[in-house]
GUFI-693145 format. One record per atom (N, C-alpha, C): residue in one letter; chain; atom name; x, y, z. Coordinates in pm, 1 decimal, decimal comma, padded with zeros to 6 digits. Each point is the difference from the previous one (the first is absolute). Example, Ala and Ser with C-alpha at 12.3 -4.5 7.8 and 13.67 -1.06 7.14 Angstrom:
BEGIN
 residuo cadena atomo        X        Y        Z
       A      A     N  01319,0 -00569,0  00780,0
       A      A    CA -00089,0  00119,0  00000,0
       A      A     C  00090,0  00120,0  00000,0
       S      A     N -00035,0  00105,0 -00072,0
       S      A    CA  00082,0  00119,0  00006,0
       S      A     C -00077,0  00109,0  00073,0
# end
This chain:
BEGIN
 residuo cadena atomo        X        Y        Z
       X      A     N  09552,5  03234,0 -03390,8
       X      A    CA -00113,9  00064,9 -00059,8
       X      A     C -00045,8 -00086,0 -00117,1
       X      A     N -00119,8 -00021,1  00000,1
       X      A    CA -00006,4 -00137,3 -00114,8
       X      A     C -00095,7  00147,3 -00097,0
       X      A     N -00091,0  00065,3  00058,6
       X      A    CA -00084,4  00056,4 -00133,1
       X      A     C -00001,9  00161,3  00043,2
       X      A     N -00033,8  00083,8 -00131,0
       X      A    CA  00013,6  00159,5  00023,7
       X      A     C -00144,0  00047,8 -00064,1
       X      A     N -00082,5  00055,4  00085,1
       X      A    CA -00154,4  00070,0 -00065,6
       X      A     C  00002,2  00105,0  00013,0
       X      A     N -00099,2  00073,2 -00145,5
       X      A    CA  00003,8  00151,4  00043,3
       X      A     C -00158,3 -00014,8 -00010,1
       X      A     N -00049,5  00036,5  00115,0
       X      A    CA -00219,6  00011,9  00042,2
       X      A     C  00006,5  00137,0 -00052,6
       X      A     N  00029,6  00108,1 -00066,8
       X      A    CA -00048,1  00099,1 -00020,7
       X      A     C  00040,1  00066,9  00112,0
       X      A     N  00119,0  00054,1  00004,5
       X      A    CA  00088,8  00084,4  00046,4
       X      A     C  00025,5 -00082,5  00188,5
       X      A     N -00011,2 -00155,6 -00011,6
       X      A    CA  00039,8 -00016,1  00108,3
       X      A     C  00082,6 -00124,0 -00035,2
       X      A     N  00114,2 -00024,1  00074,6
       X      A    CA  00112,3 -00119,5 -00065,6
       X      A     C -00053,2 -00149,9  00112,7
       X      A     N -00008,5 -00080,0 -00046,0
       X      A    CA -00004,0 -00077,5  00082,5
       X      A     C  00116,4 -00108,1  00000,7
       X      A     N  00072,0 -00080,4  00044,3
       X      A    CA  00114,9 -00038,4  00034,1
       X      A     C -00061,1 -00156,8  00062,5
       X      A     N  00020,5 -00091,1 -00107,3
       X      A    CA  00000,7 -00098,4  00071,6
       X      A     C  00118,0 -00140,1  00071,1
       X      A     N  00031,5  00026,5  00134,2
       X      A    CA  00105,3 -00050,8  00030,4
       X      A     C  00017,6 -00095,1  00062,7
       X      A     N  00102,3 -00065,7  00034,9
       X      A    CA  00006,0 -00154,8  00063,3
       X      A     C  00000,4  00012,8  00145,9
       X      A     N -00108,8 -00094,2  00045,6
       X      A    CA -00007,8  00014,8  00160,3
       X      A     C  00126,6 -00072,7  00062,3
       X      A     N  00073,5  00095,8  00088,1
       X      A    CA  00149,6 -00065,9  00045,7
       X      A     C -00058,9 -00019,6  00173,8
       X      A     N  00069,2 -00105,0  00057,3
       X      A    CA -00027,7  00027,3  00136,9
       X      A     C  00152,8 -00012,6  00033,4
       X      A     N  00033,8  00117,8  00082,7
       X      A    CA  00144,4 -00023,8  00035,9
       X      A     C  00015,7  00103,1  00090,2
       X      A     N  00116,1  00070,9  00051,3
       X      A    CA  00047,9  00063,6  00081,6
       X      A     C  00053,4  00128,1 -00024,4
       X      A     N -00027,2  00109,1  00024,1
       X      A    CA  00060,3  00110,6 -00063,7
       X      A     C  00202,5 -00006,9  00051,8
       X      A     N  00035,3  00033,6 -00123,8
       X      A    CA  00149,8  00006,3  00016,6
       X      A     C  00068,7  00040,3  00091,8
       X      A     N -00039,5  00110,1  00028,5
       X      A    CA  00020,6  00134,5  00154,2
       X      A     C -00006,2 -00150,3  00128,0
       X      A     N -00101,6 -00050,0 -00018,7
       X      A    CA -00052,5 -00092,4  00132,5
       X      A     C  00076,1 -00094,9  00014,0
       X      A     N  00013,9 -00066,8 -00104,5
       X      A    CA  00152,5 -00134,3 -00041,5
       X      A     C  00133,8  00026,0  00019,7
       X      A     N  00042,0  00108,2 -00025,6
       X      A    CA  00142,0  00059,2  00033,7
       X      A     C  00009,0  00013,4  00142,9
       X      A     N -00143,8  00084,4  00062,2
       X      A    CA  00048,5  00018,2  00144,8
       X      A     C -00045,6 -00201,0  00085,9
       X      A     N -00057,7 -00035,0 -00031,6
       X      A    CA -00048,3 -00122,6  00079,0
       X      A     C  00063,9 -00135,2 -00014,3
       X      A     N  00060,4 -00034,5 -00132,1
       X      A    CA  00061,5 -00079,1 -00068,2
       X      A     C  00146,5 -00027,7  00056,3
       X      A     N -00009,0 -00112,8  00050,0
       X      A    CA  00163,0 -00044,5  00032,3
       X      A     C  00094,4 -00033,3 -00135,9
       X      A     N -00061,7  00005,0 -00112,7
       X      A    CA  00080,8 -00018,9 -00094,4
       X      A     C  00083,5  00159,5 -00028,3
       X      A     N  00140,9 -00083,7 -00018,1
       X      A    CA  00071,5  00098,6 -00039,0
       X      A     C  00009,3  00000,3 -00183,2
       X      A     N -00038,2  00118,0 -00066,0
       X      A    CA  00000,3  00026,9 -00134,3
       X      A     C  00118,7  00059,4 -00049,3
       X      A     N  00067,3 -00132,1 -00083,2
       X      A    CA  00126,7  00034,8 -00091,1
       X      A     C -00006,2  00085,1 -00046,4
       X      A     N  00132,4  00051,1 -00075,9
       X      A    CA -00019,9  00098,0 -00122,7
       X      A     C -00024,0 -00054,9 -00139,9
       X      A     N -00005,2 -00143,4  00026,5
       X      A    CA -00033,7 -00048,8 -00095,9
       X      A     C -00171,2 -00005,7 -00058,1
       X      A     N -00059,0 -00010,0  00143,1
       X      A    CA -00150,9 -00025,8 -00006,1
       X      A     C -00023,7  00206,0 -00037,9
       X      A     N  00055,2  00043,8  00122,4
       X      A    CA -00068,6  00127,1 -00061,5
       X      A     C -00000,8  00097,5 -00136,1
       X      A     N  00103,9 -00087,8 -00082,7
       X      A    CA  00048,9  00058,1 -00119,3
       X      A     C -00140,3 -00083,0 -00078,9
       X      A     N -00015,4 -00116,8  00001,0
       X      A    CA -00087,7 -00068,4 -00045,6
       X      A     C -00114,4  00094,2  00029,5
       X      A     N -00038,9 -00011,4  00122,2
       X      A    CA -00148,8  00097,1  00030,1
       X      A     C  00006,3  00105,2 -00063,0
       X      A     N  00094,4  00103,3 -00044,4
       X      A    CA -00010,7  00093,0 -00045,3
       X      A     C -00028,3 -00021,6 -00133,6
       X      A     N  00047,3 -00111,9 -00044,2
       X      A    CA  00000,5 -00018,9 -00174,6
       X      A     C -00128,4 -00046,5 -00053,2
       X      A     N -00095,9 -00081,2  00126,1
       X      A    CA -00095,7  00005,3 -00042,6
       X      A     C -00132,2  00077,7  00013,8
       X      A     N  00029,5  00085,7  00066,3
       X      A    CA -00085,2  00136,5  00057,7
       X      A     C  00037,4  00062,6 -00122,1
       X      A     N  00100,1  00016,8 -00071,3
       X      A    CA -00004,6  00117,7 -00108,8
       X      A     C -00042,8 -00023,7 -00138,5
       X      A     N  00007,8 -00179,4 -00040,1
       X      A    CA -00049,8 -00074,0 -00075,6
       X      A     C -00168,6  00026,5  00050,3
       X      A     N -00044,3  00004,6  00101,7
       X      A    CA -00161,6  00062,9  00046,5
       X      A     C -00031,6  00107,4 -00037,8
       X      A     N  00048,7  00117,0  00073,7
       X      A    CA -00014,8  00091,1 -00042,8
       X      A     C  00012,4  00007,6 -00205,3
       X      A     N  00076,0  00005,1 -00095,0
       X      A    CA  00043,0 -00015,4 -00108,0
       X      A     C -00146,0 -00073,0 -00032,6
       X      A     N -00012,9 -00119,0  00021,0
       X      A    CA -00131,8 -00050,4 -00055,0
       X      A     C -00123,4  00106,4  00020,8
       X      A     N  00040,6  00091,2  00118,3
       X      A    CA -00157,6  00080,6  00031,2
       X      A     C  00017,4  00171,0 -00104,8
       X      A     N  00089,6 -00026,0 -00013,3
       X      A    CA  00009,6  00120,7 -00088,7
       X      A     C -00052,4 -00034,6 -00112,1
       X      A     N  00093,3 -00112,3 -00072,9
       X      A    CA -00056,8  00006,9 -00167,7
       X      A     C -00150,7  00011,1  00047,7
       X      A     N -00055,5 -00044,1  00048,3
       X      A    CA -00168,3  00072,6  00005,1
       X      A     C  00015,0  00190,8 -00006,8
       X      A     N  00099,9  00069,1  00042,6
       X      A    CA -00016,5  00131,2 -00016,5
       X      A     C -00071,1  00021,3  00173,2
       X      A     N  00004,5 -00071,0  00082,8
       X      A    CA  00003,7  00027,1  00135,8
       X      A     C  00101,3 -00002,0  00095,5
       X      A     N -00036,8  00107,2  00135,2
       X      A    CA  00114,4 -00018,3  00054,3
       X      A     C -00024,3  00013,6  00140,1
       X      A     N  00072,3 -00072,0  00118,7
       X      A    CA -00018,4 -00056,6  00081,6
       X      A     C -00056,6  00121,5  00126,6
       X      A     N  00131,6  00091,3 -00021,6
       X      A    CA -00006,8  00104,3  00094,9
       X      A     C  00009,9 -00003,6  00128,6
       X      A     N -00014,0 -00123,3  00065,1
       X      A    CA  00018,3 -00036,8  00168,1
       X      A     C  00122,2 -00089,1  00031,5
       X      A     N  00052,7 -00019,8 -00080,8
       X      A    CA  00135,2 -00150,2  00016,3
       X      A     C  00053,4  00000,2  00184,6
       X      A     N -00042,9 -00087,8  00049,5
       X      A    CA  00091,0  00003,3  00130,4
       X      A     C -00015,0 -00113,4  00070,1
       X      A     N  00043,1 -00057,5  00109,1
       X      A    CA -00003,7 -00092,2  00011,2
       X      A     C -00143,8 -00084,2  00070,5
       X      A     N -00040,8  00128,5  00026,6
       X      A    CA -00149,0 -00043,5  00067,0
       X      A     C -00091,0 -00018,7 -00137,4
       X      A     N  00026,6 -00001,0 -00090,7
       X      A    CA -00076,9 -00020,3 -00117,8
       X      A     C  00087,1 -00112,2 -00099,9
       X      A     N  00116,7 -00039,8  00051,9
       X      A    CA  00041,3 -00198,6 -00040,6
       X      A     C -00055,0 -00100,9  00087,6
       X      A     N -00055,7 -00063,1 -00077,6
       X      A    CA -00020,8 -00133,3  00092,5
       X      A     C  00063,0 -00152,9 -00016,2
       X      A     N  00062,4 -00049,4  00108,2
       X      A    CA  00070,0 -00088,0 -00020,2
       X      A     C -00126,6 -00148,4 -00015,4
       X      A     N  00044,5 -00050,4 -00115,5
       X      A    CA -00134,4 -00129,4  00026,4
       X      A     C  00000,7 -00059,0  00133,9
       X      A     N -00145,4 -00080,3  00019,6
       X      A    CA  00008,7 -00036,6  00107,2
       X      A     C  00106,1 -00134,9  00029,3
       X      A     N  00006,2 -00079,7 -00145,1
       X      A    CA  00037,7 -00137,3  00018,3
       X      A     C  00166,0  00043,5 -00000,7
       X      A     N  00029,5  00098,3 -00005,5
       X      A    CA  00147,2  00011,2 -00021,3
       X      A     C  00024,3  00048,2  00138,5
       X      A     N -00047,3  00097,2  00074,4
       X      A    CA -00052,1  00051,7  00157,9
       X      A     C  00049,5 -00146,1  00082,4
       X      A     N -00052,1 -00129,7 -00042,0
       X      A    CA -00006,9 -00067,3  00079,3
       X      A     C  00047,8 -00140,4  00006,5
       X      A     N  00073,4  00038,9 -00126,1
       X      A    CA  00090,2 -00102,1 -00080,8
       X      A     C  00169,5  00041,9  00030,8
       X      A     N  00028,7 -00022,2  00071,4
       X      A    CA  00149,9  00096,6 -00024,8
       X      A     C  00051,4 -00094,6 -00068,6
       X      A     N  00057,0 -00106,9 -00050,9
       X      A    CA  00053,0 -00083,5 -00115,4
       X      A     C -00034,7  00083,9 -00107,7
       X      A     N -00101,0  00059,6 -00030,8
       X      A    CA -00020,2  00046,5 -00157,5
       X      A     C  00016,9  00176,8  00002,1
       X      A     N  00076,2  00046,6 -00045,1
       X      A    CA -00029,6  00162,4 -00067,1
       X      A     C -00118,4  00026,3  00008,3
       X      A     N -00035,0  00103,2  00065,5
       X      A    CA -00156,5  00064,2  00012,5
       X      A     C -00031,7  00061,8 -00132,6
       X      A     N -00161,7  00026,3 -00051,2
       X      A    CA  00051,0  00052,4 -00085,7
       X      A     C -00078,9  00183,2  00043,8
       X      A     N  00014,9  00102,5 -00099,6
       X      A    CA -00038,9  00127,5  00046,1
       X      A     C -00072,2  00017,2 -00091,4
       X      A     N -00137,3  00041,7  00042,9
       X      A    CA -00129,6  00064,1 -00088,3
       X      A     C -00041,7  00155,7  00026,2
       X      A     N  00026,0  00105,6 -00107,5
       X      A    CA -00036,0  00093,6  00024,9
       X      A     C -00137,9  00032,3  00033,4
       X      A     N -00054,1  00042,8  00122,1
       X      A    CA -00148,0  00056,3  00033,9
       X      A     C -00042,6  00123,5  00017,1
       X      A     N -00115,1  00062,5  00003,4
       X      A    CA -00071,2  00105,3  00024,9
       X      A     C  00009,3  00106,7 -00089,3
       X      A     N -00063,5  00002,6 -00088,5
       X      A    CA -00007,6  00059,1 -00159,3
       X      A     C -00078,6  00119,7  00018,4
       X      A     N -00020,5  00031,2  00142,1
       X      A    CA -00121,9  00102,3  00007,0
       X      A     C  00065,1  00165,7 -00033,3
       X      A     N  00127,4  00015,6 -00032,4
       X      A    CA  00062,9  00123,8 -00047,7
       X      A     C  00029,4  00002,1 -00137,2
       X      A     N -00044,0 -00115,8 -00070,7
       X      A    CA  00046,6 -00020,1 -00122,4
       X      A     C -00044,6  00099,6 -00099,2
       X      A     N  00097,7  00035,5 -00054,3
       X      A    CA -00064,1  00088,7 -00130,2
       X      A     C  00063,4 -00057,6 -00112,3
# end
């Protein structure tokens, strides 16, 4: 999330365009097998996300995996750690 507006009782949210794969879709399609090392990582930085979206005083309300997205270059990189971008803010309060 780079910027936070308030238009007179409407929030606008301006966020980083990710192109990647929803998580749900990568787990089932993905021949990579995910350590507990990587998924401890994924988790640590999903909550470091979330945490950044709060101190704004917002909150996500949808967390699941159809709403992580794995980058694309990490999708298609298996040498590198994917990385995970939280999406779809449309429940946000």
């Amino acid at each position: 999330m780079y910027e936070v507006h308030d238009l007179g009782g409407y929030i606008v949210l301006v966020l980083e365009l990710v192109e990647g794969t929803p998580l749900s879709n990568f787990m089932k399609n993905s021949n990579i097998r995910i350590t507990e090392q990587v998924a401890l990582d994924w988790c640590h930085e999903l909550l470091l996300a979330l945490k950044y979206f709060h101190s704004f005083k917002y909150a996500h309300r949808d967390i699941k995996p159809d709403n992580i997205l794995v980058d694309a270059e990490g999708s298609l990189n298996l040498a590198k750690e994917p990385t995970l971008k939280i999406c779809d803010f449309g429940s946000a309060k």
